[in-house]
MITI-148790 format. One record per residue (C-alpha): residue number from 0; residue in three letters; x, y, z. Coordinates in steps of 0.5 Angstrom, whole numbers, plus 500, padded with zeros to 3 digits. Layout:
% residues N
+-----+-----+-----+-----+-----+
:   n : res :  px :  py :  pz :
+-----+-----+-----+-----+-----+
: NUM : ALA :   X :   Y :   Z :
...
+-----+-----+-----+-----+-----+
This chain:
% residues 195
+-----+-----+-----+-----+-----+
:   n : res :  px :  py :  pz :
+-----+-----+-----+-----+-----+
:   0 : UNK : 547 : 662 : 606 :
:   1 : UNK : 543 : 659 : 611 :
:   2 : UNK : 546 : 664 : 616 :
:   3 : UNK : 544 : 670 : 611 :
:   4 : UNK : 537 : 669 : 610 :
:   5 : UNK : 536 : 668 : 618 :
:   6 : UNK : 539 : 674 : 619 :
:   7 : UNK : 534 : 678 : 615 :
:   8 : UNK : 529 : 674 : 617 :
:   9 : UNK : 530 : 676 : 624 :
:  10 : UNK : 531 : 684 : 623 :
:  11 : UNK : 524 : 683 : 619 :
:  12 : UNK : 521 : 679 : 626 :
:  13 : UNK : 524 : 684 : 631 :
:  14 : UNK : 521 : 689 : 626 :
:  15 : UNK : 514 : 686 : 626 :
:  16 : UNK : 514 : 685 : 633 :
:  17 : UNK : 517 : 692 : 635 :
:  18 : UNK : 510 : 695 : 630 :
:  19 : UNK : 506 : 691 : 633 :
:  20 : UNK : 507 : 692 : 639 :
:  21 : UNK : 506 : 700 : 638 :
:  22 : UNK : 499 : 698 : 633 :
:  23 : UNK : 497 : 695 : 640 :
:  24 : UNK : 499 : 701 : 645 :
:  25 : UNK : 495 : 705 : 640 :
:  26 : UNK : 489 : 701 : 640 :
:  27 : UNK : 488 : 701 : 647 :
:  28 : UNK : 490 : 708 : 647 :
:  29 : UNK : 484 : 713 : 650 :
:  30 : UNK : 484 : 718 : 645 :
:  31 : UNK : 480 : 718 : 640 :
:  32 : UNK : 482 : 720 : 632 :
:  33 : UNK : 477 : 726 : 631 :
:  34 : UNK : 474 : 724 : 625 :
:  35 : UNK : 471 : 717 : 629 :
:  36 : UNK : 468 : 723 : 634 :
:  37 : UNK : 461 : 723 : 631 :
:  38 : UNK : 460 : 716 : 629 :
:  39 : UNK : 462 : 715 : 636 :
:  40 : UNK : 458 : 719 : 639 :
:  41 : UNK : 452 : 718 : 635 :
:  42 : UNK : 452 : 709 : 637 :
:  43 : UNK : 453 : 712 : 644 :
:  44 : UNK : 445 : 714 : 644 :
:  45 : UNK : 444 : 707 : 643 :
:  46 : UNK : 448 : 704 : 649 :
:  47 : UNK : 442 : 704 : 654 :
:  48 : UNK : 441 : 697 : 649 :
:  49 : UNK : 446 : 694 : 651 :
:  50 : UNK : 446 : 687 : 655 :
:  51 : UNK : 441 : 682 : 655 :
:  52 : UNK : 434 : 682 : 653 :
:  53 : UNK : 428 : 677 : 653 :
:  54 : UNK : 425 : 679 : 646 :
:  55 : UNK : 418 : 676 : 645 :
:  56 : UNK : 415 : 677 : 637 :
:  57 : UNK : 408 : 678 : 635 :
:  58 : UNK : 405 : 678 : 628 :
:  59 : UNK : 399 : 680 : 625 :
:  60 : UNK : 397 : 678 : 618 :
:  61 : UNK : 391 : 684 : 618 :
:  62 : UNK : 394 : 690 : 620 :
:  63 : UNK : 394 : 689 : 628 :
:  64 : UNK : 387 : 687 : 628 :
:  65 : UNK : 390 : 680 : 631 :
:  66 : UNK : 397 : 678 : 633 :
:  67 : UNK : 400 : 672 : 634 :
:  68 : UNK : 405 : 671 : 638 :
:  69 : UNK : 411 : 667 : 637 :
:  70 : UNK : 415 : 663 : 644 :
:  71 : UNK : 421 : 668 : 648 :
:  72 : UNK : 428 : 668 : 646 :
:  73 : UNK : 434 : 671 : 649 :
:  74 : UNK : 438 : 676 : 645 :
:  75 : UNK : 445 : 680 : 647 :
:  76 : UNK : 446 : 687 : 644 :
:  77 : UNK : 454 : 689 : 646 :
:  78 : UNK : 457 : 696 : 642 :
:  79 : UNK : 463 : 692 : 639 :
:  80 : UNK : 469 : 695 : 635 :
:  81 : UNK : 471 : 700 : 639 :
:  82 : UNK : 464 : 702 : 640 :
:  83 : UNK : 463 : 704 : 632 :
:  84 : UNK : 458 : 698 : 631 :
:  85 : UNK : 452 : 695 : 635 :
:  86 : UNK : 452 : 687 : 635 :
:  87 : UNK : 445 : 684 : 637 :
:  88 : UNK : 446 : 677 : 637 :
:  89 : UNK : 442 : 671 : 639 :
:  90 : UNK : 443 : 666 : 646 :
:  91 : UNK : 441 : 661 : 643 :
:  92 : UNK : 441 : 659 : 635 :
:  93 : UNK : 440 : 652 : 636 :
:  94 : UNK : 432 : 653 : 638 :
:  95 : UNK : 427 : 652 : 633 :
:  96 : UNK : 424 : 657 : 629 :
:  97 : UNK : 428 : 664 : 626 :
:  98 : UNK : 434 : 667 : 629 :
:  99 : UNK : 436 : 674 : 627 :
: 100 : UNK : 444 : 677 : 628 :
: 101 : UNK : 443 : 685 : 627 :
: 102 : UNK : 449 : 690 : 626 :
: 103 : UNK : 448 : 697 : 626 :
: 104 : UNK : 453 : 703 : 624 :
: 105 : UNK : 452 : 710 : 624 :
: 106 : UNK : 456 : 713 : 617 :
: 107 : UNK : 458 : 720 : 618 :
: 108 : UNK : 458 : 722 : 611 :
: 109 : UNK : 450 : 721 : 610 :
: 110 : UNK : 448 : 722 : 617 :
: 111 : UNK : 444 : 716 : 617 :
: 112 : UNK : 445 : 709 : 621 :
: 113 : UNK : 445 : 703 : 617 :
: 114 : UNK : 442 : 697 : 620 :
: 115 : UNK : 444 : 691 : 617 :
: 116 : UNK : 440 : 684 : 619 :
: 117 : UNK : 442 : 677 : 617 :
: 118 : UNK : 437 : 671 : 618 :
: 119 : UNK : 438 : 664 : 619 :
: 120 : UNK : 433 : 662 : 614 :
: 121 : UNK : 433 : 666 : 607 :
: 122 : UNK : 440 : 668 : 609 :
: 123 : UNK : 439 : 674 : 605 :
: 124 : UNK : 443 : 681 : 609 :
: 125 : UNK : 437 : 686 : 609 :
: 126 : UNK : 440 : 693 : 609 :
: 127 : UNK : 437 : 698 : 611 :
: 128 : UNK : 438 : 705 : 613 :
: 129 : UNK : 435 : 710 : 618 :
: 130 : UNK : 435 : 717 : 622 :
: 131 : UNK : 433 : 719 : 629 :
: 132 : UNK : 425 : 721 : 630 :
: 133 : UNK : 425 : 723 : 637 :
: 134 : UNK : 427 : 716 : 642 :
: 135 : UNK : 427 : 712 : 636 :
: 136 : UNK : 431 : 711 : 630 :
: 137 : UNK : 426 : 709 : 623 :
: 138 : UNK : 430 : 705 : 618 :
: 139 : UNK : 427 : 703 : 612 :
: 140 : UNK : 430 : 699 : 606 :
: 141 : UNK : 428 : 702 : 601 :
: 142 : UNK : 434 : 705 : 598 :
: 143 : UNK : 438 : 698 : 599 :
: 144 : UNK : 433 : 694 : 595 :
: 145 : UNK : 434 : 688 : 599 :
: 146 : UNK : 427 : 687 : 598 :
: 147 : UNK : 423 : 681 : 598 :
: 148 : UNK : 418 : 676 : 594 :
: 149 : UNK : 412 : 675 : 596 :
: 150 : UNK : 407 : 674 : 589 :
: 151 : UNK : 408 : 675 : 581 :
: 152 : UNK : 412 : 680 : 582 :
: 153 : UNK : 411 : 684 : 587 :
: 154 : UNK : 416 : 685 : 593 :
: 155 : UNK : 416 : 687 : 600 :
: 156 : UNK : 419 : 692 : 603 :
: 157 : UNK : 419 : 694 : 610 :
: 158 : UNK : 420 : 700 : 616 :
: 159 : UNK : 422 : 699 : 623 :
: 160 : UNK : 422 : 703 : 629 :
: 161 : UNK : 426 : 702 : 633 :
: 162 : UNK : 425 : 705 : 641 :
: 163 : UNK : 431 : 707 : 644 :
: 164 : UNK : 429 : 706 : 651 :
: 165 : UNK : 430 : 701 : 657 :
: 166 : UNK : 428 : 697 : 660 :
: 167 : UNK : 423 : 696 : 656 :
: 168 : UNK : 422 : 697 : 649 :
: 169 : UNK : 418 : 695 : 642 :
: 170 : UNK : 421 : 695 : 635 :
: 171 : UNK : 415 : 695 : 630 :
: 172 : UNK : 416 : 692 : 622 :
: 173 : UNK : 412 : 695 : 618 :
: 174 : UNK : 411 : 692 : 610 :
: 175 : UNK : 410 : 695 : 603 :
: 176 : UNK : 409 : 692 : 597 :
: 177 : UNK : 408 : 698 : 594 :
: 178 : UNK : 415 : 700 : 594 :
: 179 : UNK : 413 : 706 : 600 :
: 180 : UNK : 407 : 709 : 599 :
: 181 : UNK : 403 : 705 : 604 :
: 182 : UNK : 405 : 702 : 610 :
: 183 : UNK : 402 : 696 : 614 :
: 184 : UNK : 404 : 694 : 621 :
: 185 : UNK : 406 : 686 : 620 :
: 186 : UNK : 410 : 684 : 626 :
: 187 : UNK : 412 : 688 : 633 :
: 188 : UNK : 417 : 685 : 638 :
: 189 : UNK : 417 : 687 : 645 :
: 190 : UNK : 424 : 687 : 648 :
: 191 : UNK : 425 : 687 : 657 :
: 192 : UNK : 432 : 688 : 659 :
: 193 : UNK : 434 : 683 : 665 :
: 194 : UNK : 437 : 684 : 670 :
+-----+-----+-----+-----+-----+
């Protein structure tokens, strides 16, 4: 009985062994499927941002009348999964303060990026989708309804633009407690790429 079940239980290993090792050739294979061609080539716009960057944010509570500005933290931007997801990750979350992860993806479908932003505060995953406007992408979360509370029944929403340059860039936020018919400039981030 027990030489029985090990021998379909070695057929059933040399066959995983055998599948995988074909999934693997695959994987590390050149040649990219056609329907992965636009989303592909539309996330290699922003591979200009990878690497390191010095990131330092200012906010603003009348509308850019005055900043202030909060203490430098370092981020690391890598495309990831086959070049189809661009990660921004934090060097150093143990720091006092907010630390933001961003991932953006492009969806073929809609022809829009997406971005979504998780904090380590709130925890909330901020979704929000966006489309190029020159060396820039725009993205709002308007559509998601990932919005925020800020009073009796009003919440936040907001717009970023997000600069597709090296090696210095800025990402402004935007906020709207209207829903999207006016906006107010609330933070900016300055980003300088290291060496």
């Amino acid at each position: 009985m027990r030489k029985m079940l090990t021998r379909p239980l070695a057929t059933l290993l040399t066959a995983f062994l055998a599948f995988s090792g074909i999934v693997t050739v695959q994987a590390d294979d050149a040649a990219r499927p056609p329907v992965s061609e636009k989303p592909y080539g539309m996330m290699q716009k922003l591979a200009l941002l990878e690497g390191r960057w010095t990131m330092t944010t200012e906010m603003t509570e009348d509308n850019g009348e005055s900043w202030q500005a909060f203490p430098a933290s370092e981020v690391d931007l890598h495309l990831r999964h086959k070049g189809m997801i661009l990660a921004e990750i934090p060097a150093d979350t143990a720091s006092p303060g907010f630390h933001m992860e961003t991932y953006i993806s492009f969806d073929q479908y809609r022809n829009v990026y997406r971005k979504a932003a998780i904090d380590d505060v709130w925890g909330i995953m901020d979704m929000y989708e966006g489309t190029l406007e020159g060396d820039a992408i725009v993205f709002t979360n308007l559509k998601s309804g990932t919005t925020f509370p800020v009073g009796d029944g009003i919440w936040r929403n907001f717009r970023l633009t997000l600069e597709l340059k090296s090696p210095t860039r800025m990402l402004h936020i935007e906020k709207s407690d209207d829903g999207g018919a006016s906006w107010q400039k609330a933070f900016r981030i300055t980003y300088r790429k290291e060496a």
